[in-house]
N, C-alpha and C positions, 0 to 999 in steps of 0.2 A: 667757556674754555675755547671755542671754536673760533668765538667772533674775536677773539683774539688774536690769532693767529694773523700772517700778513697775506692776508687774500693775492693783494695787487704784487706784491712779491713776487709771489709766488706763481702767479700769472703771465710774469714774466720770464724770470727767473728759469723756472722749471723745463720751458719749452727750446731756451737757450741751453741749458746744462743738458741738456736730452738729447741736443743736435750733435753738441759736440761725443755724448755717449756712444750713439749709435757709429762713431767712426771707427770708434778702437774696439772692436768684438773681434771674437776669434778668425785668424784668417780664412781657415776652410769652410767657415761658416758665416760669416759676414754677412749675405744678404738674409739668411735666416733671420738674426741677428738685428739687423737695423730694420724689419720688419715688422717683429716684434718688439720689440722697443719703440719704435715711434709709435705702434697703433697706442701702446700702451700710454706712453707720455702723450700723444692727442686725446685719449680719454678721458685721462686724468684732468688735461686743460678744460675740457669742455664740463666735465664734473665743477671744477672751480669754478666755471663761467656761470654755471648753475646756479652757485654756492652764490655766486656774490649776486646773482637775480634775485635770490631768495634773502639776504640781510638787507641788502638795498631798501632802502624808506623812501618812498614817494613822498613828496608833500614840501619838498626843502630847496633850496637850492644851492646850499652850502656844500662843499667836497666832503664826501663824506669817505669812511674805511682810511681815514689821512695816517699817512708813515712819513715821518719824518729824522734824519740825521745829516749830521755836517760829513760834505762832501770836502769841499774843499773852501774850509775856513777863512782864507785870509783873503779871500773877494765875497765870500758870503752867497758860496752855492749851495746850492743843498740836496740832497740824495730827498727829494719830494714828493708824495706819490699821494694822490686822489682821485677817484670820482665826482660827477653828477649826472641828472638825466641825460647829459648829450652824450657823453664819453662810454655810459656803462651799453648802451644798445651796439653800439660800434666794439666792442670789446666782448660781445656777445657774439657779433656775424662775425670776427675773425677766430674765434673759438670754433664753432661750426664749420666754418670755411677750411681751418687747418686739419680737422681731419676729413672732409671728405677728399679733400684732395692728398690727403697721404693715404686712403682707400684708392682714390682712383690710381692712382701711380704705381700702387705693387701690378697692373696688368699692361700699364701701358706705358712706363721708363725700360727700356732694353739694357741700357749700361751705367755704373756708376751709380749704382739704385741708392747704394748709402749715404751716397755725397749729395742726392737729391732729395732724401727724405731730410739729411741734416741741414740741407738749406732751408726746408719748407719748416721747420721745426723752431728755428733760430730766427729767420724771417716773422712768426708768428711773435715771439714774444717781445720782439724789437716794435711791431706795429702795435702790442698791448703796452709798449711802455710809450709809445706818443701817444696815446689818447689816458696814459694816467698818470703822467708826467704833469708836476703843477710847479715846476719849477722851471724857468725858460731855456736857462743851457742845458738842466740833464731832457729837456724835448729836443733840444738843435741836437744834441749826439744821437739819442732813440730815431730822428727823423734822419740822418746822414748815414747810420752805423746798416740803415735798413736797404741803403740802397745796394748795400756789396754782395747778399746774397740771390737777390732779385737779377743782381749783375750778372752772378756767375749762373744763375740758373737761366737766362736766357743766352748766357756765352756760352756754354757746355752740351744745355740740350737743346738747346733752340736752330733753325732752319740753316739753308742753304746760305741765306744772306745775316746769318745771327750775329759777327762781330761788326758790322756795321750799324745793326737795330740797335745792340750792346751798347754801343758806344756813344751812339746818338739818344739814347736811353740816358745815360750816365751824366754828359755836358750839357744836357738841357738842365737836369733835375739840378744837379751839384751847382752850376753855375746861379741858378735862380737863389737858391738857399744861403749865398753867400752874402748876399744883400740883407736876406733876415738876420743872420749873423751879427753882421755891422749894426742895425738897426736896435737887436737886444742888446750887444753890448754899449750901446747910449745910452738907454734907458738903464742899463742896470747903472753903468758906473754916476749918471744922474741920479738915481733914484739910492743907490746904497742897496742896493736887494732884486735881485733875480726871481721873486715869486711872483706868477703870474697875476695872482689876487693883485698885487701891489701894485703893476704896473697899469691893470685897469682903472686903479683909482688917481693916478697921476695925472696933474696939470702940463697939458702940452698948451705951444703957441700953434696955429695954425699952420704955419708953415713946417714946424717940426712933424706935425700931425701927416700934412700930406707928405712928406720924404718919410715918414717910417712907413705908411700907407703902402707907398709903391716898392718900398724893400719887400714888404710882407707880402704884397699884390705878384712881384716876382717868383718869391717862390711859391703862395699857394697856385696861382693860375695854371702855371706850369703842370704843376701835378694832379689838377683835375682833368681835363687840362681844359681851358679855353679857349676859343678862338683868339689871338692869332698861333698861341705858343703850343698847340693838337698838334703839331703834322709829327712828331715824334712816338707817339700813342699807336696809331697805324704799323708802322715798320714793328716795332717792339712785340704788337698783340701776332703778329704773323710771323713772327722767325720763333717765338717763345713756345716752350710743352705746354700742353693743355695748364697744368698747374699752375705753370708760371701766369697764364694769360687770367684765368680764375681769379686768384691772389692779386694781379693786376689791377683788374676790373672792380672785384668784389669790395675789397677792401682800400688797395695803394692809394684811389681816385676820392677814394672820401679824405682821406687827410687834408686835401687843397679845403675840400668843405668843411672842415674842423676846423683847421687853421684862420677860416675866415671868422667862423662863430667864436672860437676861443684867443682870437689875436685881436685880428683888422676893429671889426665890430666893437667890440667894447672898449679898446684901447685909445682906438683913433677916433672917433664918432664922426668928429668934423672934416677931417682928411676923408674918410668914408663917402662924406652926405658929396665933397666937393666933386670927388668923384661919378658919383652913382650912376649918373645917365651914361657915361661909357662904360660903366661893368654891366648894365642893364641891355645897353646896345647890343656888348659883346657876346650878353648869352640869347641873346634872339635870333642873333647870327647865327649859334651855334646849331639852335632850336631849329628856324627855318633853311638856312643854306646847306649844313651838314645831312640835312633828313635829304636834301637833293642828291649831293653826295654820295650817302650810302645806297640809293636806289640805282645808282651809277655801278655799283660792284659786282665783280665775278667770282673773287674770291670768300666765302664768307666769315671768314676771319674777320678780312677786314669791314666786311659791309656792318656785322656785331660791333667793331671795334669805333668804326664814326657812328653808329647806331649809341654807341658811352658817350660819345660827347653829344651830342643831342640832347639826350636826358639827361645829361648832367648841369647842361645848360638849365636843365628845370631849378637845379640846385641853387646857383647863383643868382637868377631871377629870382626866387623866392625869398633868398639874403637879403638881397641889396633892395627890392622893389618896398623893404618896410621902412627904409628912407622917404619915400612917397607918399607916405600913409600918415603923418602926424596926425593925432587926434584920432586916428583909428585902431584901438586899439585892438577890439577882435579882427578887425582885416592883419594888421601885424602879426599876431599869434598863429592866424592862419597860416601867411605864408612862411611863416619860419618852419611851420609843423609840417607844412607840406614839402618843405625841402630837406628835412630831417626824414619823413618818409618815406618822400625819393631817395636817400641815397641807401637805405636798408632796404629799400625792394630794390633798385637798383643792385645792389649787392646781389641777392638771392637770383633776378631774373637775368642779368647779365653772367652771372657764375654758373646756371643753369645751360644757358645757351653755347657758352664756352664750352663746358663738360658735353655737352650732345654734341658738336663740331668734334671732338675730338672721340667720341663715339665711333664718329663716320670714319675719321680719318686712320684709327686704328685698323677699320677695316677693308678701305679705300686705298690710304693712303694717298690723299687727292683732297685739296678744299676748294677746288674746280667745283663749282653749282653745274655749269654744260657735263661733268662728268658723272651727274647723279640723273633720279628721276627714277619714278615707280618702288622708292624703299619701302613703301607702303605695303605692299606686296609680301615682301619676306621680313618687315622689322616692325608689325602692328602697332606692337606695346610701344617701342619708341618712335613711331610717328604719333600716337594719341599721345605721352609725353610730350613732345616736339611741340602740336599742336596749343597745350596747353600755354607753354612757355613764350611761342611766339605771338599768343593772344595779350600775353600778360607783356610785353615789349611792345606793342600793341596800343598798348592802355586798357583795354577791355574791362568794364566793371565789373567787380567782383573777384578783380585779382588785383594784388600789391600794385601794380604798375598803372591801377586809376588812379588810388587815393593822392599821391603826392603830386602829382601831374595837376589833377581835379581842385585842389585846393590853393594850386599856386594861380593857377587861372583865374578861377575867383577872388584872389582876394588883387591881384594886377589889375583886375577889370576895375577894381573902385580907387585907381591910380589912376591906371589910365586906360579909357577902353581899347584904345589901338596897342597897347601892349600886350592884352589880351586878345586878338584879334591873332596878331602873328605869331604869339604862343600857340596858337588854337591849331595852330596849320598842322603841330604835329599832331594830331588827333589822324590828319588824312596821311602825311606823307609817314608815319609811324606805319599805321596799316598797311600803305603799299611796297615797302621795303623788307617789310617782317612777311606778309604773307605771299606778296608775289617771291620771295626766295623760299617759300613754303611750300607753295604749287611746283615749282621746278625742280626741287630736291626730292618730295615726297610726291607727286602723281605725277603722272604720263608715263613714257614709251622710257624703259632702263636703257640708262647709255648704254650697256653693257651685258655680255651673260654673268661677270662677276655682281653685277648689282643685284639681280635675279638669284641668287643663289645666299647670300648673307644671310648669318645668324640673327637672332634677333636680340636682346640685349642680355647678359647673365644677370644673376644676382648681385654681381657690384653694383654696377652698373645701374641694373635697378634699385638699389638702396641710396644710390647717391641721389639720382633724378628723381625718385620718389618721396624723399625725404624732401629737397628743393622744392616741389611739387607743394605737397601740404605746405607748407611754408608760407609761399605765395598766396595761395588761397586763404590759408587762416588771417593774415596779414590784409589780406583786401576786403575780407568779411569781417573781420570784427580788429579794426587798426586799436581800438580804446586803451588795452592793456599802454602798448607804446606812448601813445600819446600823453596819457596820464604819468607817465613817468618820466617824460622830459617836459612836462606844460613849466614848472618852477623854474626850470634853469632856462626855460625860451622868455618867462616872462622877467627873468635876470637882463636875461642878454639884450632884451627890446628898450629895459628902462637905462642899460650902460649907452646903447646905440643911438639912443636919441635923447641924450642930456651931451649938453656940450663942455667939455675941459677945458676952455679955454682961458677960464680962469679972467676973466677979464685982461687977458692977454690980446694981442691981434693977430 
């Protein structure tokens, strides 16, 4: 009777009807009101997130919990919904992700609390319908619809300079997505059907291949973001509330890497391969020049925030580099694993470091590094917290933030060794940007007699960090669970990626 029901629905659904709930409660009680109510509809999501870990069958690589009805008939959309091992892991860290961050925000939104719990709510089930969307226009709406509350929750609560991050937030994303737009709508009205399955199986010419390539290369880049189309990421992670930057970080940044596994990749193969060496370039850059960058920061917003495109560059290296690998097939396997990895610990360790920045600054009000020093002192628990998370940004084995790092390296190196060589740097430049901003926040002389005197973290606070905590750690000691449940849909994805459609076309 259970498995019955529409899991993915409801998964969506429920966290969007919840948002809009929590607006209309009684006036004199309002924040009461969208307090309880959202903790409760984020329960409830992460119950069903549960729900669908626990019917989920490894072993397949077919969508599986599929819902299907006609959307809109007379072009042949369809209200589409599925999993597989790539989608269900990512649909799991924005379950988690949305209630710790509707935890952290009942102590640290001062105005407007409803309007930012019903963003973070609605926000949630919009990012659960792009990753179980299998149909291509109801993804382009789930992937557009999701930009407007991310909008408002950086235009609202976010910094001094927020309608400019806002807005430069907005015309990067929106602008890039337009090109994927165009590019699904050829393939659909080509192909008679809009379902993702179908378009993977379609014979393109080469040159069709590379122009939907670079439509699709527009928008996901952008939103992971890559080098050159990053410089928007920065302003956005530093004007936005801790949640919004979390939610940013944790989850927004993997769709570019979704998009690539569930579009580019198997769609395009050959537009792909003709590309490869400049997406490969691009994330070396990322990997090497950006780790420069963030060693460069004072603010540490931002130094975490080029510290995401660095490792995210792990992401795309690990995509693209199995263009390299013909004939290898466990070097392929690996680096797709290690970039699906990456972007779940990335999730956790970057949503981690987020949430302790905004620790400080509740109680600082300052994300000045020169304005800290000696927290160590009056905030134990969260400097050995702290400690953890910047080991695990780090790389540090034995926490989430080696595995996926570790495995894309190795399998680059039987590409090519000098790609692995400049991946490798962040091994060094990862450690000096995470712990030299370690050493100057948490030991020496307190800028201040306010630093000297801070509480050390409550019970939120610590349920949030501590939870993220194990996390990581379970995650870097024993990655297998994950792995085994997207090994099917990587070894889908490697055999659509390197057959070519071209159909005896040119």
């Amino acid at each position: 009777m259970l498995e019955q029901l529409p899991i993915l629905s409801l998964l969506i659904w429920l966290p969007i009807l919840g948002g809009f709930l929590v607006l209309f409660g009684p006036g004199d009680k309002l924040l009461v009101w969208s307090q309880r109510i959202s903790i409760v509809i984020s329960v409830l999501t992460l119950l069903l997130t549960g729900w669908l870990l626990w019917v989920y069958q490894n072993g397949s690589a077919e969508y599986q919990l599929v819902e299907q009805a006609d959307w809109i008939p007379s072009f042949n959309i369809q209200y589409a919904l599925g999993v597989d091992g790539i989608a269900v892991p990512l649909i799991a860290l924005t379950g988690l992700i949305n209630l710790l961050v509707v935890v952290g925000a009942i102590g640290s939104v001062k105005f407007r609390r409803a309007q930012y719990f019903s963003a973070a709510l609605m926000m949630t089930g919009l990012m659960n319908g792009v990753f179980a969307a299998t149909d291509a226009i109801l993804f382009y709406v789930f992937w557009e619809a999701m930009l407007i509350p991310m909008f408002l929750m950086i235009g609202v609560w976010g910094g001094p300079n927020r309608i400019y991050a806002t807005i430069k937030f907005f015309l990067y994303t929106f602008f890039g997505s337009i090109f994927m737009l165009v590019a699904l709508i050829y393939m659909g009205r080509e192909l008679g059907s809009f379902a993702i399955s179908d378009m993977q199986q379609m014979s393109l010419s080469l040159s069709e291949q590379k122009w939907i390539f670079v439509a699709f290369l527009a928008a996901f880049a952008v939103k992971i973001p890559m080098v050159p189309v990053h410089t928007w990421l920065p302003d956005a992670h530093v004007e936005a509330p801790t949640g919004g930057s979390v939610i940013l970080a944790a989850i927004m940044l993997k769709m570019g890497g979704y998009g690539f596994l569930r579009f580019s990749l198997p769609i395009t193969p050959d537009g792909a391969d003709a590309f490869s060496w400049w997406l490969i370039l691009f994330s070396l850059i990322a990997i090497a020049y950006i780790g420069f960058v963030a060693l460069a920061q004072q603010d540490m917003k931002k130094l975490i925030a080029y510290s995401s495109i660095a490792h995210m560059g792990f992401v795309t290296l690990g995509i693209f580099v199995i263009l390299m690998l013909a004939g290898a097939a466990k070097a392929q396997s690996m680096a797709l694993q290690g970039a699906m990895v990456q972007m779940i610990s990335h999730g956790l360790i970057s949503g981690a470091l987020f949430f302790s920045i905004g620790v400080l600054y509740d109680r600082v009000h300052s994300r000045e590094i020169s304005d800290y020093g000696g927290v160590v002192n009056s905030m134990p628990v969260f400097a050995s917290l702290l400690m953890l998370f910047v080991m695990a940004n780090a790389g540090l084995p034995g926490t989430s933030g080696f595995i996926g790092e570790f495995f894309v390296i190795l399998s680059s190196f039987q590409a090519d060794w000098r790609i692995a060589l400049v991946a490798g740097t962040t091994l060094v430049l990862g450690a000096a940007y995470s712990l030299w901003m370690y050493k100057r926040v948490i030991f020496g002389k307190a800028a201040s007699d306010k630093i000297s005197r801070l509480e050390d973290i409550n019970g939120r606070e610590k349920f949030i960090l501590m939870t993220l905590a194990l996390l990581i750690l379970a995650l870097g000691l024993y990655p297998q669970p994950l792995i085994e449940m997207m090994q099917p849909s990587i070894e889908n994805i490697i055999q659509l990626a390197t057959s070519s459609k071209l159909g005896g076309q040119g």
